[in-house]
C-alpha positions as CSV (number, residue, x, y, z in Angstrom):
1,X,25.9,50.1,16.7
2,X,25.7,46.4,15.8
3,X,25.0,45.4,12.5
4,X,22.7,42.4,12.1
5,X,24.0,39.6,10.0
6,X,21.6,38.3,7.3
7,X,22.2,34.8,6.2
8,X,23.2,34.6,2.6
9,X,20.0,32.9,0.7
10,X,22.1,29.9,-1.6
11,X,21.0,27.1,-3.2
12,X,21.3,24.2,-2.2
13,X,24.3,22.2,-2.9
14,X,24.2,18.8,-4.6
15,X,26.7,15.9,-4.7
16,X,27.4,14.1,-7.9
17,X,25.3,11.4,-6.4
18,X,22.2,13.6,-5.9
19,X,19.6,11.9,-8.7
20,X,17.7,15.0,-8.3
21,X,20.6,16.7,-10.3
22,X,20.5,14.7,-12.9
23,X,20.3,14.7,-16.7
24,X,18.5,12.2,-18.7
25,X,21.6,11.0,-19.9
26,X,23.3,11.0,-16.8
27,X,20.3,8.8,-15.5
28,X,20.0,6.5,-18.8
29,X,24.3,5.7,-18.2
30,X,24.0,5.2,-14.5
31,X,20.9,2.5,-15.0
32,X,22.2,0.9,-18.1
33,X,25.6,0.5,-16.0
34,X,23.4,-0.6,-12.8
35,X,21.6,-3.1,-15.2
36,X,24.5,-4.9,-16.7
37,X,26.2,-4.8,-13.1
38,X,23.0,-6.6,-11.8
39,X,22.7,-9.0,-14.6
40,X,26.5,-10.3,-14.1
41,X,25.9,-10.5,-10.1
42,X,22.8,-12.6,-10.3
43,X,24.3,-14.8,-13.2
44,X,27.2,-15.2,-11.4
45,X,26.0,-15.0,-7.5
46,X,22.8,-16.9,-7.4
47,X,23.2,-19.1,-10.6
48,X,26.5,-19.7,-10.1
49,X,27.3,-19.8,-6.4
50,X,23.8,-20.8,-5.1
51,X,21.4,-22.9,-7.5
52,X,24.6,-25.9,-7.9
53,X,24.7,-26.1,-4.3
54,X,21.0,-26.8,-3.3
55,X,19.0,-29.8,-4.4
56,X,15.3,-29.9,-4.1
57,X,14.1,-31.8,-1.7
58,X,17.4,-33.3,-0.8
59,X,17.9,-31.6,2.9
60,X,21.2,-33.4,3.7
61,X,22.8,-33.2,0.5
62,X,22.1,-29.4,0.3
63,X,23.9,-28.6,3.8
64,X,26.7,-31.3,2.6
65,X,27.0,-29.2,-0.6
66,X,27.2,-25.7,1.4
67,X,29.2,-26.4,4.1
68,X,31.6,-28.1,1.5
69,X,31.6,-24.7,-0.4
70,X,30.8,-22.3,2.4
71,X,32.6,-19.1,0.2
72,X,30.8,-19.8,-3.0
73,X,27.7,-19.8,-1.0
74,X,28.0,-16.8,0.8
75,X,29.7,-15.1,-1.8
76,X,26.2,-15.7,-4.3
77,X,24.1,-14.3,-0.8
78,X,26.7,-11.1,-1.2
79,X,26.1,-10.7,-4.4
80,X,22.4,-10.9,-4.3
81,X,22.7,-8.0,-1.2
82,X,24.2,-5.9,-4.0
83,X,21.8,-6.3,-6.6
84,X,19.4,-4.9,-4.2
85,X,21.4,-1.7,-3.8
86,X,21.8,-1.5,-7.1
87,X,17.9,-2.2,-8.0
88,X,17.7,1.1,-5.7
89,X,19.9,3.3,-7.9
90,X,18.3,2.5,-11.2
91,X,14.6,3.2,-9.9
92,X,16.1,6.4,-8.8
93,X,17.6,6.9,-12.5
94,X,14.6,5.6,-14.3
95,X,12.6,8.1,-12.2
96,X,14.8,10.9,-13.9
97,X,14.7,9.4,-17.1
98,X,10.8,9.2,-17.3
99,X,9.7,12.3,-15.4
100,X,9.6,14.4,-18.4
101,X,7.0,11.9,-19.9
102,X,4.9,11.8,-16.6
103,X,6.1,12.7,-13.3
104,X,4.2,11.3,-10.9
105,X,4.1,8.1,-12.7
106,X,7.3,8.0,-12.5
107,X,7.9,8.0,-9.0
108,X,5.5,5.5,-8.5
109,X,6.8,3.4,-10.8
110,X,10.1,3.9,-8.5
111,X,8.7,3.3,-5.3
112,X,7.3,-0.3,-6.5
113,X,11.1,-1.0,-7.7
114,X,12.4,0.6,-4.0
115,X,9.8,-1.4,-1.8
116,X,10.4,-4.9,-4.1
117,X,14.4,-3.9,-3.3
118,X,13.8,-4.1,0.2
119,X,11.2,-7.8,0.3
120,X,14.1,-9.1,-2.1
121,X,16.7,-8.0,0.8
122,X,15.0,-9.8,3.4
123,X,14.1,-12.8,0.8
124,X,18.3,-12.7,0.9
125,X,18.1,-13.3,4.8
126,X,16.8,-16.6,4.3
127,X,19.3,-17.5,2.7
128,X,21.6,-16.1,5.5
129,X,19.7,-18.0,8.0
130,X,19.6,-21.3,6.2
131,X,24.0,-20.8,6.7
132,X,23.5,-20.7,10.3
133,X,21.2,-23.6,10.1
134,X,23.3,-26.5,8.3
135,X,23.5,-28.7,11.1
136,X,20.0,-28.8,11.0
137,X,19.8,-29.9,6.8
138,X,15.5,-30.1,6.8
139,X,15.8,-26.6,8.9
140,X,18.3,-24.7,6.2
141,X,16.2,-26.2,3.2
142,X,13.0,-25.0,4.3
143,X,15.0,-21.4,4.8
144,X,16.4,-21.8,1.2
145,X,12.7,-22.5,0.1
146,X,11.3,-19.2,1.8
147,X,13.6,-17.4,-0.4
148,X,12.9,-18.9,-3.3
149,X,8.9,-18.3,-2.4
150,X,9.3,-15.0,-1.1
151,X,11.8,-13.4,-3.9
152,X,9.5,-15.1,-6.8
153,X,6.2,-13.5,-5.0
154,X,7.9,-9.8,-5.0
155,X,8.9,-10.4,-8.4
156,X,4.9,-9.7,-9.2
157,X,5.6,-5.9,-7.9
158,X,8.8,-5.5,-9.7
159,X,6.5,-6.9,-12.9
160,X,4.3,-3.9,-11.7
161,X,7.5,-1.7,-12.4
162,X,8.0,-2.8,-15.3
163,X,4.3,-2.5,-17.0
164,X,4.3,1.2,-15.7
165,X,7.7,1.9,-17.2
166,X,7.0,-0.2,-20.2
167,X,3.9,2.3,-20.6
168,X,6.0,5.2,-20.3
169,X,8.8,4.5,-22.3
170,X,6.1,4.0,-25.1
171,X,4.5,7.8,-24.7
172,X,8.3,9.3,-24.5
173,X,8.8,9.7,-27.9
174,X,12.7,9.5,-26.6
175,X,12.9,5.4,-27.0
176,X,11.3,3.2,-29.6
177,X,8.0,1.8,-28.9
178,X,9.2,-1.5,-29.2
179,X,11.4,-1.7,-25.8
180,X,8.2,0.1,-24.0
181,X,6.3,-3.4,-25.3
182,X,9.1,-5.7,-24.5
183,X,9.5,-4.5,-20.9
184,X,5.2,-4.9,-21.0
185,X,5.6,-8.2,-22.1
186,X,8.5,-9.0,-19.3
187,X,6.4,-7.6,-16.5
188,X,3.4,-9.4,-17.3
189,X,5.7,-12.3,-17.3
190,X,7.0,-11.6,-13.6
191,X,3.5,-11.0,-12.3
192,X,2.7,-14.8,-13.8
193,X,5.5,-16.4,-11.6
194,X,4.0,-14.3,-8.7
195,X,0.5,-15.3,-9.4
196,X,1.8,-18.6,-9.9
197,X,4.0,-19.3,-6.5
198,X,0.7,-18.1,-4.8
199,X,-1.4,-20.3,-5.5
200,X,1.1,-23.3,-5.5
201,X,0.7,-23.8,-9.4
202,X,2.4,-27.1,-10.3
203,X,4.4,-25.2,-13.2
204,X,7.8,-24.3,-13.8
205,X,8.7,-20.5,-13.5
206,X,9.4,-19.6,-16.9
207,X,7.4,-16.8,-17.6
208,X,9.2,-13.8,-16.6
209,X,12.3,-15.1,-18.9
210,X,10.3,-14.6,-21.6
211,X,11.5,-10.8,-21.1
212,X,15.0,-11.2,-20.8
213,X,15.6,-10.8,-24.4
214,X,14.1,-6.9,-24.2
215,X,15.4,-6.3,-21.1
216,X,19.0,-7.1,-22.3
217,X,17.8,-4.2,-25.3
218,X,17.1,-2.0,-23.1
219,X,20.7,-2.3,-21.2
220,X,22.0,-1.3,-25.1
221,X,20.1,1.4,-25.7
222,X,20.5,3.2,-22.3
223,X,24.5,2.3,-22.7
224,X,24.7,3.7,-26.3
225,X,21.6,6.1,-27.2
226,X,19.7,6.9,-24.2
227,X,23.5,8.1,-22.5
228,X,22.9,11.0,-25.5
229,X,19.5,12.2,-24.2
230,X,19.8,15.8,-23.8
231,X,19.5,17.5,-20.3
């Protein structure tokens, strides 16, 4: 007589990089990490390798200047691709850190961070395409310009993000009120520049810097209390 065979019921197994699995400190290390990572990049990629290389509304100059410097170009484009993987695995981390606090708050506040990710990804291929476009200088500034447009517009849904987590990080009880408001403050600042790009305002974009200061906090206290958080 045959015997049937019953599949054993198991749970599901889960990589290390499974966010589902988890703790709150596990998540708070990984985005403080991610944070600091993406701070360095963009200091380093777009300040560093981009900005001295294009001059506002100097089309031949700017493709003199890149095709003089083709490596530290492209390198600041690479570097602004990984900041956009990276933006993807901190608003998987923050999701775990703040679902205790609100769940489904949480993951919207993640999507908005995953959907500005992926405009701030194809903001990048602008910058791609201007490359390809040197020998036509007024062609590769007006890519470099869509760039700076586009990525400055999706900064209003990453200030979006930020507002929703700055509200949850001050009903946590887990991290002092104080970063909740400066992360407020720095998203109402991004959705300014936003606002501000649309309709063509004539002012410099200096609003979401206002923030930087409590973002960097926030880096600190993920890195040295929030790794602590219980599971």
């Amino acid at each position: 007589m045959s015997s049937l065979v019953v599949p054993s019921l198991q749970k599901p197994q889960y990589g290390p990089l499974d966010f589902r699995r988890w703790t709150q400190g596990t998540a708070s290390l990984v985005s403080g990490i991610g944070l600091a990572v993406m701070a360095a990049l963009m200091i380093a990629g777009y300040f560093g390798g981009i900005v001295p290389l294009v001059t506002a509304g100097d089309a031949a100059r700017t493709a003199s200047d890149i095709s003089g410097s083709p490596s530290l170009f492209l390198g600041g484009v690479a570097c602004i691709f990984v900041v956009t993987l990276l933006d993807i695995a901190v608003a998987a981390a923050w999701y775990v850190l703040f679902k205790p606090v609100n769940r489904r708050l949480s993951a919207v506040a993640a999507w908005i961070r995953v959907i500005f990710a992926g405009l701030f990804m194809l903001a990048a291929g602008h910058l791609v395409s201007a490359f390809s476009l040197l020998g036509q200088p007024e062609l590769a500034l007006q890519e470099i310009q869509q760039f700076n447009s586009m990525w400055l517009i999706s900064l209003g849904l990453f200030g979006i993000h930020l507002l929703l987590i700055g509200y949850l990080a001050v009903r946590s009880g887990f991290m002092a009120r104080i970063f909740g408001i400066l992360l407020a403050i720095a998203g109402l600042g991004y959705i300014a520049d936003a606002v501000g790009t649309v309709l063509s305002v004539e002012v410099p974009v200096v609003f979401g810097s206002f923030g930087f200061v409590g973002e960097v906090a926030v880096i600190f206290w993920l890195l040295i209390k929030g790794r602590r958080l219980a599971a």
